[in-house]
C-alpha positions in Angstrom: 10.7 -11.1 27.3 6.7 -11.5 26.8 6.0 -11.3 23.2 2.2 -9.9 22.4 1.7 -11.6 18.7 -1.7 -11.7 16.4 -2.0 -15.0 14.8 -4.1 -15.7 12.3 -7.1 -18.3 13.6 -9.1 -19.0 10.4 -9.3 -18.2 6.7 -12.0 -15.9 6.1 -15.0 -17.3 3.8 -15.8 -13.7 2.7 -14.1 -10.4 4.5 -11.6 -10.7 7.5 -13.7 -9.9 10.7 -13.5 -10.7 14.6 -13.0 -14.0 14.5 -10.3 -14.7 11.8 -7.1 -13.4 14.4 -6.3 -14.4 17.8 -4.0 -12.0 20.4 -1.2 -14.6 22.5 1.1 -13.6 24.6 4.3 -16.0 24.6 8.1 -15.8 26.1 10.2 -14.5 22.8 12.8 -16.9 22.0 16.5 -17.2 21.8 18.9 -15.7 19.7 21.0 -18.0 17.4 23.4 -16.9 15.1 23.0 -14.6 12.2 19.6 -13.3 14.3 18.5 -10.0 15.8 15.7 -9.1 18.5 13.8 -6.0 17.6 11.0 -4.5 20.0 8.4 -3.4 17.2 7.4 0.2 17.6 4.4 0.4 14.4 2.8 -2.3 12.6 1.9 -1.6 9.0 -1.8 -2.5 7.7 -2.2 -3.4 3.9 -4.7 -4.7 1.6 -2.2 -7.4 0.5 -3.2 -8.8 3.8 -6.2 -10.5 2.6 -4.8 -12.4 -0.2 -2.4 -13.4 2.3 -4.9 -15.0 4.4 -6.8 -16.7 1.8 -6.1 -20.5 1.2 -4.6 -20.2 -2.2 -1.1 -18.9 -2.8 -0.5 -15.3 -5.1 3.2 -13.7 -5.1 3.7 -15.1 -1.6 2.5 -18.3 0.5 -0.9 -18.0 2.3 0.2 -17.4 6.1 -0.5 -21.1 8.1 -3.3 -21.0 10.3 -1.7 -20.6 14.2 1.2 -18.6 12.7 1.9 -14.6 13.4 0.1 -13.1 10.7 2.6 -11.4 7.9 2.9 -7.5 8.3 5.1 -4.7 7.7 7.0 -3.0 10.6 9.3 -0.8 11.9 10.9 -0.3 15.6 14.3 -0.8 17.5 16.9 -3.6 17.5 17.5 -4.6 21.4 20.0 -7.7 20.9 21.9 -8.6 18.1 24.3 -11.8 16.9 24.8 -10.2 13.3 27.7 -8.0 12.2 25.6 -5.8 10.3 23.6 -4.8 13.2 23.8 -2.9 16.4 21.5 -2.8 19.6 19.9 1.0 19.3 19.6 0.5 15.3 16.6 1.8 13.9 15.0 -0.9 11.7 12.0 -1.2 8.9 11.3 -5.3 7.7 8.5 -8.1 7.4 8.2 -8.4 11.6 5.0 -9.5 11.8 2.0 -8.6 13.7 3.6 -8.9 17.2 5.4 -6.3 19.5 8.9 -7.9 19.5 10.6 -10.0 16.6 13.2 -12.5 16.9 14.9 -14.5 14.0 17.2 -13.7 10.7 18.7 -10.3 10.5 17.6 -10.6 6.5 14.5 -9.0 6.4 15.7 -6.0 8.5 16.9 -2.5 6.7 18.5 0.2 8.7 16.4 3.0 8.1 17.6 6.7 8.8 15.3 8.7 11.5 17.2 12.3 10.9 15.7 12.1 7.6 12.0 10.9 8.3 10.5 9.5 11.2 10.4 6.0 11.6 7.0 5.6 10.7 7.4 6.6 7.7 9.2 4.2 6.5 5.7 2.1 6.4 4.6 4.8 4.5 6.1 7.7 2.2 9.3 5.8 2.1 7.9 2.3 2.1 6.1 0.2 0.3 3.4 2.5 0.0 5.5 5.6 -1.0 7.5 2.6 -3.6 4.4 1.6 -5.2 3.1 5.0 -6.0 6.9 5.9 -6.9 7.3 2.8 -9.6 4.2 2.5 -10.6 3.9 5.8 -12.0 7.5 6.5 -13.3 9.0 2.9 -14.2 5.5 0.8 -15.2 3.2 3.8 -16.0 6.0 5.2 -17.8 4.5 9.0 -16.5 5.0 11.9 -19.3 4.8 15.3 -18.6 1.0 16.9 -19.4 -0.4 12.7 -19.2 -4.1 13.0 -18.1 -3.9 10.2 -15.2 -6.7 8.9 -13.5 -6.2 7.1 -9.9 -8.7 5.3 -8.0 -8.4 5.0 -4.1 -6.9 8.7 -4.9 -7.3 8.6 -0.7 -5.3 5.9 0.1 -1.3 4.5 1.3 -0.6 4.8 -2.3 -2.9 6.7 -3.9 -2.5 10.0 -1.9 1.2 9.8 -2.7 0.4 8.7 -6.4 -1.7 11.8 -6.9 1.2 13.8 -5.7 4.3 12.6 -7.6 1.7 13.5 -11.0 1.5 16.5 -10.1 4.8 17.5 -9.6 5.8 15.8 -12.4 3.6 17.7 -14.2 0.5 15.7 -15.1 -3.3 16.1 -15.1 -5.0 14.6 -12.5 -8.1 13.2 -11.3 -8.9 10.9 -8.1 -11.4 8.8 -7.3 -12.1 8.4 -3.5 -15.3 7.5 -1.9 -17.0 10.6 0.3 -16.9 13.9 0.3 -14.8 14.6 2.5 -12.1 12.1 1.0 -12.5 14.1 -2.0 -11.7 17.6 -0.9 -8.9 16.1 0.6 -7.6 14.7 -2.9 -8.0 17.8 -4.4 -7.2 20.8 -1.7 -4.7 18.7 0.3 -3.2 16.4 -2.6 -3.3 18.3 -5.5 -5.1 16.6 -7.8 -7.2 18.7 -10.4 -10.5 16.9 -9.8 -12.1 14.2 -7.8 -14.9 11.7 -8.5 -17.3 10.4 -5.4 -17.7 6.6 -6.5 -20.2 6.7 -3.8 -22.5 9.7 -4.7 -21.8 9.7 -8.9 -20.8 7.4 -11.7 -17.5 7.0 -12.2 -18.8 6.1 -15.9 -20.4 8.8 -16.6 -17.8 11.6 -15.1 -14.8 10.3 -17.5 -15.8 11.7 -20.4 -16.5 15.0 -19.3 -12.6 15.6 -17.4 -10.6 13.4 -19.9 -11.2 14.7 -23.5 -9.3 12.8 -25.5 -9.2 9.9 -23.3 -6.8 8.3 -19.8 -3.1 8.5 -20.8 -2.1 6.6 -17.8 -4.6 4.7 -15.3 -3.4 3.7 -11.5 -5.6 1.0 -10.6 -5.8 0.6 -6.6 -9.5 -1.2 -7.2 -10.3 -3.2 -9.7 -14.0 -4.1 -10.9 -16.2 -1.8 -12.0 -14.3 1.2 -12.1 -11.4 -0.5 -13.9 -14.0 -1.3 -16.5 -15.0 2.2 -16.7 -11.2 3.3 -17.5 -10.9 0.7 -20.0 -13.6 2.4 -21.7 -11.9 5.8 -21.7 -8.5 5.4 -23.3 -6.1 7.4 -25.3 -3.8 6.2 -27.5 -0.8 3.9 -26.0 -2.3 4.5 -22.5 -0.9 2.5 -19.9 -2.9 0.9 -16.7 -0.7 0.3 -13.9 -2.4 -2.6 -11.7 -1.3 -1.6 -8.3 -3.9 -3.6 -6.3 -7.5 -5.0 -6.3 -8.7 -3.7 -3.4 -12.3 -3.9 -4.2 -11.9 -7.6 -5.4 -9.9 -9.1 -2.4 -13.0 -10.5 0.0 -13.9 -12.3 -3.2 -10.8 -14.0 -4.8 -12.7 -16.9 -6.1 -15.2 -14.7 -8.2 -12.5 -11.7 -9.2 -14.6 -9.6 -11.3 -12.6 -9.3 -14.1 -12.9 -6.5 -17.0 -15.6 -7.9 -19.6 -14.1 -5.0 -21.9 -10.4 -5.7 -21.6 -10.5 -6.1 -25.5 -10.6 -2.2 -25.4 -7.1 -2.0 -25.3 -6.2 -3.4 -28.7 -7.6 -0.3 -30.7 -5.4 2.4 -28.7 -2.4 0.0 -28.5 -2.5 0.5 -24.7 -1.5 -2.0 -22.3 -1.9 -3.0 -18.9 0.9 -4.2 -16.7 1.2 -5.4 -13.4 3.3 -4.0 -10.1 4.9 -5.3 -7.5 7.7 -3.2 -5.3 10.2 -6.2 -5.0 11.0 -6.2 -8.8 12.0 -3.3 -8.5 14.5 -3.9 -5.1 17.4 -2.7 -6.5 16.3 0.9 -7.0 15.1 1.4 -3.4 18.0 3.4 -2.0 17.6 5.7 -5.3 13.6 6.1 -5.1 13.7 6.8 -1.0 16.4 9.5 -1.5 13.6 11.3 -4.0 11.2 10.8 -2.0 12.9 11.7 0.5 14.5 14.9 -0.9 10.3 15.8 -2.0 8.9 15.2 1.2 11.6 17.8 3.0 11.0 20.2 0.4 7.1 20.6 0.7 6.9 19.1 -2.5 5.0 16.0 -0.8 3.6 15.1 2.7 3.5 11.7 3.6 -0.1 11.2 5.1 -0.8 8.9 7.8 -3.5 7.3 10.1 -1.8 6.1 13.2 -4.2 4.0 15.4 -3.2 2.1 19.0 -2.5 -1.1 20.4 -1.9 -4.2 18.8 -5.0 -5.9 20.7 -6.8 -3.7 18.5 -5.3 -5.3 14.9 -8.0 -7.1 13.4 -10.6 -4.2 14.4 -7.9 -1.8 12.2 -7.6 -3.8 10.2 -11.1 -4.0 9.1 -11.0 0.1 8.7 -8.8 -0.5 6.1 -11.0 -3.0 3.5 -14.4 -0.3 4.9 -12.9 2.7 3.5 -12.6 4.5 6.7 -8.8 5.4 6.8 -6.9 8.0 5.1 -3.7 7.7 3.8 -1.1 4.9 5.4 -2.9 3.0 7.9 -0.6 1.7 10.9 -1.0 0.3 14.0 1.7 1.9 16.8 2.4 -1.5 19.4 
């Protein structure tokens, strides 16, 4: 069978564009033992994907230069020489960017399509869905009536962020960039109030819709805007570093927050997050979600775009701002 695989070319020197993936087309290889074949149906599109391209290691090795670039995806096991696994399975794992996968059956999950659809599970009930899920009940520690503030309000995580608040019972603003963006945190999402980092100052809004100061901050960005947040704290508040989005084409010069000294005087703190410490608890947190999403409590928004030839063009959407909610890529 011809596999259709995007590998990465060269390390960016500032953001990913044209050049930095190449599309080949290669015969799939054999099955050994303990391996299953899966034809890749969506391909998931993350900001974690330019750390992951730079030269210098973070949670995970950079990907090598020549080899399928690390990605997200869900689709259908077609050959299998593992117990565990069936041909006709419906599967969610790290495939890579490539329309079938070959190798260990160990970074494959069954995932249950009467529940959600498959592509979901890149979304809602993946890592996105996780990220919003623990970083707001297990590392922000969420209370009822919190006044939260979450930037890329918009976004994989942050749409679903804004919504697990609110049901939980929070105050919410967003920040997303546009207009339209906005109205669709606040009349779609839920959220009480939005801020347009690209018309108004974040700065300046914070004081006026958090008297009293940010119980619990959900930091998609970095920068600037995490700078303003450390400026508008309540007591114990809690900043839940979810990603850096707006630092990632510029990992050697991270603009980190001058005023990070503002969180002695409140007591706050500021705590990283990362969905794999929290493995264990996946069944558990899917079920919720799960159980929200059938309920109306919670949609699962996604942006589903088409053809893998098309990945680093995506792929570029993402770091521009020009998606909304879970990007993906169907093969």
């Amino acid at each position: 069978m011809r596999n259709r695989a995007v590998l990465l070319r060269q390390r960016p020197i500032a953001g990913i564009d044209d050049q930095t993936f190449e599309l080949d087309t290669r015969d799939s290889p054999d099955l050994r033992d303990g391996d299953i074949r899966v034809e890749v149906k969506y391909i998931s599109l993350d900001p974690a994907m330019r750390p992951w391209v730079h030269d210098k290691p973070n949670y995970l090795p950079p990907v090598e230069i020549g080899a399928v670039m690390r990605a997200g995806g869900a689709g259908i096991v077609t050959a299998s020489k593992h117990d565990d696994f069936e041909v006709g399975d419906a599967v969610q794992g790290m495939f890579g960017a490539q329309s079938i996968y070959v190798g260990p059956a160990a970074v494959a999950t069954k995932i249950d399509t009467s529940i959600a659809p498959m592509e979901a599970y890149l979304g809602g009930l993946g890592g996105t869905g996780l990220a919003a899920y623990f970083g707001l009940l297990k590392v922000g520690d969420l209370r009822k009536d919190d006044k939260v503030l979450i930037s890329a309000a918009a976004g994989a995580v942050g749409h679903i962020a804004v919504q697990i608040a609110k049901l939980k019972g929070a105050y919410v603003v967003g920040i997303a960039g546009g207009e339209a963006k906005c109205r669709n945190v606040v009349e779609t999402f839920g959220a009480d109030a939005c801020i347009d980092y690209k018309s108004e100052s974040v700065a300046d809004r914070l004081p006026d819709l958090f008297e009293g100061g940010i119980d619990l901050y959900f930091d998609n960005v970095g920068g600037e805007i995490l700078e303003a947040a450390l400026d508008h704290l309540a007591m114990r508040a809690r900043i839940v570093v979810s990603g850096a989005i707006g630092q990632y084409d510029h990992l050697d010069e991270v603009h980190a927050p001058r005023n990070y000294l503002n969180l002695i005087g409140p007591g706050a703190r500021m705590q990283g997050l990362l969905n794999m410490h929290w493995a264990k608890h996946f069944p558990a947190a899917r079920k919720e979600l799960a159980a929200w999403h059938a309920d109306g409590r919670i949609q699962f928004h996604r942006q589903i775009e088409d053809g893998i030839e098309t990945f680093p063009q995506v792929l570029q959407m993402l770091f521009a701002g020009k998606n909304t909610g879970k990007l993906m890529l169907k093969v």
